[in-house]
C-alpha positions in Angstrom: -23.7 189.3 -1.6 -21.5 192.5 -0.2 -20.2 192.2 3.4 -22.9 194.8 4.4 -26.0 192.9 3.2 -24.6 189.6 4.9 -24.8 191.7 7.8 -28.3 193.0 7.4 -31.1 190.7 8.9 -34.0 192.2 6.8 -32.2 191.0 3.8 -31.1 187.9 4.9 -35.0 187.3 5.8 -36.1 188.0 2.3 -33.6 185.9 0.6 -35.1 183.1 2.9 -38.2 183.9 2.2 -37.5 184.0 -1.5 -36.2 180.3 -0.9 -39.3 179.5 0.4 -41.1 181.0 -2.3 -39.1 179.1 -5.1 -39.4 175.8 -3.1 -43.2 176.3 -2.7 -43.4 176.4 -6.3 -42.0 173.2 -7.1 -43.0 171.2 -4.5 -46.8 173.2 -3.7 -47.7 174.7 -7.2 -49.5 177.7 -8.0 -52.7 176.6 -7.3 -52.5 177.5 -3.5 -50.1 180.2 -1.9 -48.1 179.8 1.6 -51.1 182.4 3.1 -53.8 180.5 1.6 -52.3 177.5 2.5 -52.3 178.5 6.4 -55.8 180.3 6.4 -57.1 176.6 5.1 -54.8 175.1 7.8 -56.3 177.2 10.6 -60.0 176.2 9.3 -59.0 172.7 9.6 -58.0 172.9 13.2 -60.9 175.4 14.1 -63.3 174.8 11.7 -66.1 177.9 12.6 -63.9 179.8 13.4 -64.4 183.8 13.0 -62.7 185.4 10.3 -60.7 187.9 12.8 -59.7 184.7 14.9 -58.2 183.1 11.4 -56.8 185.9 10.2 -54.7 186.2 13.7 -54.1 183.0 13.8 -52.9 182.3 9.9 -51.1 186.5 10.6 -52.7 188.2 8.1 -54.2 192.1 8.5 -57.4 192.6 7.6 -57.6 194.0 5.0 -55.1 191.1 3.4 -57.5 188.7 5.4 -60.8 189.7 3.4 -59.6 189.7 0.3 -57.8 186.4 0.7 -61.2 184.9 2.2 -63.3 186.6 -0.3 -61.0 184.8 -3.0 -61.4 181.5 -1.6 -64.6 182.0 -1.1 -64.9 182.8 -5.1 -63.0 179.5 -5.5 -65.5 177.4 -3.1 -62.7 175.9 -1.2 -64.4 178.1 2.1 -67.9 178.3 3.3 -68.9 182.0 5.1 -71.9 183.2 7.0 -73.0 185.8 9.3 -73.0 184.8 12.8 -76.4 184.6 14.0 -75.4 185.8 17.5 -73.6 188.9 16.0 -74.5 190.0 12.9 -71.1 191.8 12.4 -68.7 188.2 12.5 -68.3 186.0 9.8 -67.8 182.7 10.4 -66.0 180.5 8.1 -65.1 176.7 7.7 -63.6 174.8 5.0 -65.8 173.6 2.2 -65.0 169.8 0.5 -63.0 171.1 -1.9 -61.2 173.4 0.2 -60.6 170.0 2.8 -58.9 168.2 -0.2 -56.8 171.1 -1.2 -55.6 171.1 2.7 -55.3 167.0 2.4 -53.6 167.3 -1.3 -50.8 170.3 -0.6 -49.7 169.0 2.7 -47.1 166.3 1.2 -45.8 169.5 -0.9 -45.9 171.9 2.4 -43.9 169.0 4.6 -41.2 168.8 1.7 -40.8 172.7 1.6 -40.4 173.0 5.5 -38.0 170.1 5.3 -36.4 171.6 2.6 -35.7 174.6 4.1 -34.3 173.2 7.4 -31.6 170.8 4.6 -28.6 173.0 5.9 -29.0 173.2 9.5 -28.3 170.8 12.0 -30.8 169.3 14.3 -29.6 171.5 16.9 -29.6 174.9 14.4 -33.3 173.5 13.3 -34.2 174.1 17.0 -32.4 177.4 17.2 -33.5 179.1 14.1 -37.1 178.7 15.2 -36.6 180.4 18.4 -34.8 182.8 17.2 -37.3 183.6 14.4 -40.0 183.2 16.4 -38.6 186.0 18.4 -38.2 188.3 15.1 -41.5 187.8 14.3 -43.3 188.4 17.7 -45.2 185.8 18.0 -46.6 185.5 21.5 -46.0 182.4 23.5 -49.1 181.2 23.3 -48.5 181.4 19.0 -45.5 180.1 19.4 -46.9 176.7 21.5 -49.5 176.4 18.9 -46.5 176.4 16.3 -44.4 173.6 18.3 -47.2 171.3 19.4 -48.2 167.9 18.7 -50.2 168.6 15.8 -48.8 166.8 12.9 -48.9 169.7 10.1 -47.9 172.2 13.0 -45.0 170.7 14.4 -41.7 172.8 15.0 -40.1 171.1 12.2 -42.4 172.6 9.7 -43.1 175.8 10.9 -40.1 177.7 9.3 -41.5 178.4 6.4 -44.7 180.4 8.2 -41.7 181.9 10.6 -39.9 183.8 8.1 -43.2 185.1 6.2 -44.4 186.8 9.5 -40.6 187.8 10.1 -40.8 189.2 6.8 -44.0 191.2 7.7 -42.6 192.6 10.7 -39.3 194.4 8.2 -41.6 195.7 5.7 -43.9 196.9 8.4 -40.4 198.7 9.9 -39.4 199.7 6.5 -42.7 201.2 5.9 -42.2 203.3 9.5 -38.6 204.0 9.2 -37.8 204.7 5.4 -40.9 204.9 3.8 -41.9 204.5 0.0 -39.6 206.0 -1.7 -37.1 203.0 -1.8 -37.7 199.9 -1.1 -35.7 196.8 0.6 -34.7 195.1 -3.0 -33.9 198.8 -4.5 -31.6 200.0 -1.3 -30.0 196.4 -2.0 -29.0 197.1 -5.4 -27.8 200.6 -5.1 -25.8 199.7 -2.0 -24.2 197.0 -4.4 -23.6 199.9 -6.8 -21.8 201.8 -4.2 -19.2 199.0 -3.3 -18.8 198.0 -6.8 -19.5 201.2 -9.6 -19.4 200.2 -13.0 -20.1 196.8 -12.0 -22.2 194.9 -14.7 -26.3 194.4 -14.2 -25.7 190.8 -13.7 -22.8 190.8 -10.9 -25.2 193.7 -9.1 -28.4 191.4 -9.4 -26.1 188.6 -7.6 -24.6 190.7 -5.0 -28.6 191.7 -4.3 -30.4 188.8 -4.0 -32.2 189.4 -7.4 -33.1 187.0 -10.0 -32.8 188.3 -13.8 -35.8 189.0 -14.0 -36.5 191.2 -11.0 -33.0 192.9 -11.9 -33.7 194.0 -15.3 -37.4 195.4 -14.3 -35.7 197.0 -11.1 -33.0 198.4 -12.9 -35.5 200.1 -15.7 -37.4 201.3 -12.9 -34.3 202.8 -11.4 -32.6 204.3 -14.3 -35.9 206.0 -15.5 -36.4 207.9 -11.9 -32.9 208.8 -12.2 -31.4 206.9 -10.0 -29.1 204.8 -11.8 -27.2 205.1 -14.8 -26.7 202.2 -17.5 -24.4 201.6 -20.5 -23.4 199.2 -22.8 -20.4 197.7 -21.9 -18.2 198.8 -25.1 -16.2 195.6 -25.2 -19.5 193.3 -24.7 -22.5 194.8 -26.2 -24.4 192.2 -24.1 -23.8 193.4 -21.3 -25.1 196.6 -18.9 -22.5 198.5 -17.3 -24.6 200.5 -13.8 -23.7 202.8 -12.0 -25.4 205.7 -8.6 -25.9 209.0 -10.4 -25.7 212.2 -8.0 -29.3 211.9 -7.0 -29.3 208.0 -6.6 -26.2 208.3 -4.5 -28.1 211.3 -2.6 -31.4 209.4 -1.8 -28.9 206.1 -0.6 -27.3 208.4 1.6 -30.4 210.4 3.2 -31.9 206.5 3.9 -29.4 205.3 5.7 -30.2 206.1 8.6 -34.0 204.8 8.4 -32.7 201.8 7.0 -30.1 201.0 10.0 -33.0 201.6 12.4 -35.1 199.4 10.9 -32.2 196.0 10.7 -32.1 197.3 14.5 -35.3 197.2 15.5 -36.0 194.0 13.8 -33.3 192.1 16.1 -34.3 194.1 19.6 -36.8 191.3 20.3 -32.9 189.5 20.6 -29.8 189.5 23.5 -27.4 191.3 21.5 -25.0 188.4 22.0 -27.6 186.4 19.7 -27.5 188.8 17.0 -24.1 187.7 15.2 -25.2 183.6 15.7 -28.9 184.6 14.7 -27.4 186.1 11.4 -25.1 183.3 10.4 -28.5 181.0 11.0 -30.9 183.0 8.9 -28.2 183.5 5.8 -27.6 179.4 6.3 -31.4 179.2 5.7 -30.9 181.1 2.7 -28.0 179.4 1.4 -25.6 182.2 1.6 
């Protein structure tokens, strides 16, 4: 990673959030996402609850909340109906099937939260949560509801929920402060490209964050709009040689501002003594 993504905290977030992602895969499965996983959690705790109330509590919008509900509906792991004392709430509560899935993906969930908090000390486990708590401003009352007693809510396996909302909170800032036209993972990579021209796809992908996958479809994407060129390496015809062109260096340029605003913003919640210490924490999370 180049010295000035280690020092960004929106991208230090996502590469602990694509951590999380990877880990939920192999210890979760497919079958059931992070989101899903914590609007079925909130049901389990409140089961009744109004839709509105879960979608607060599991921090989801609305609009992400009813089409996540109306999936699960779909799926007959939730139960919805109108509530008779307001015709405009819906009410939901967990079904059987969407009880076992809770029961069944909690082992997997544990393991990814304990995962997660592998290279931090006890006392950095404690930290990091407060600290990400902060980021992702959660109220104190969300907060206590994260660090209670309850088994499947307990501070040491809340990370994983702390850096998806943290993660909400930059790409709601990006959205504000840079808007669409380039987005966290495609500032990444042609930042790279301006510390390292000429550098081949895969050392940019590494220096970004970006599995080879996401590179080689970000890249496409990036060279078609002009933004990037690429050549074959003429003494490895394996290999892609990148490189800004004028109007990728341009748009890099005229986003920079935006972009600092936004890595500021998402740290005010912070003393900025905690910054430096929050940033070695939250790229320790992410194994950098």
């Amino acid at each position: 990673m180049s010295a000035r993504l280690q020092q960004s905290p929106g991208h230090l977030i996502r590469v602990a959030q694509q951590v999380h992602t990877r880990l939920w895969s192999e210890h979760v499965g497919a079958d059931l996402t992070a989101p899903q996983f914590a609007v079925l959690l909130v049901l389990a705790l409140e089961p009744g609850a109004d839709q509105r109330t879960v979608g607060e509590r599991a921090s989801l919008d609305k609009a992400t909340m009813a089409e996540m509900v109306a999936r699960l509906v779909r799926r007959g792991l939730v139960l919805r109906r109108r509530d008779p004392a307001d015709g405009r709430r819906k009410l939901l509560a967990l079904s059987q099937s969407g009880a076992q899935a809770v029961r069944e993906a909690t082992g997997g969930v544990v393991r990814v939260q304990r995962t997660l908090f592998e290279p931090l000390t006890p006392e950095e486990q404690l930290e990091i949560v407060r600290v990400m708590a902060k980021i992702a401003r959660l109220e104190p009352a969300q907060v206590a509801v994260l660090t209670d007693a309850r088994p499947m809510l307990d501070a040491q396996r809340a990370i994983g929920y702390l850096i998806r909302v943290s993660q909400q909170v930059h790409t709601k800032l990006w959205s504000e402060h840079v808007g669409s036209e380039l987005t966290a993972p495609q500032y990444a990579v042609l930042d790279a490209l301006e510390l390292e021209p000429g550098a081949d796809q895969r050392t940019v992908g590494e220096l970004a964050s970006l599995d080879k996958a996401t590179m080689a479809e970000m890249v496409s994407r990036l060279v078609r709009r002009g933004l990037v060129q690429r050549r074959r390496d003429p003494s490895d015809g394996r290999r892609n040689l990148l490189s800004l062109s004028p109007a990728g260096q341009d748009l890099l340029h005229r986003s920079a501002a935006g972009v600092a605003r936004v890595q500021q913003l998402l740290l005010a919640p912070l003393e900025e003594e905690e910054h430096e210490a929050a940033l070695a924490l939250i790229a320790k999370a992410g194994r950098l």
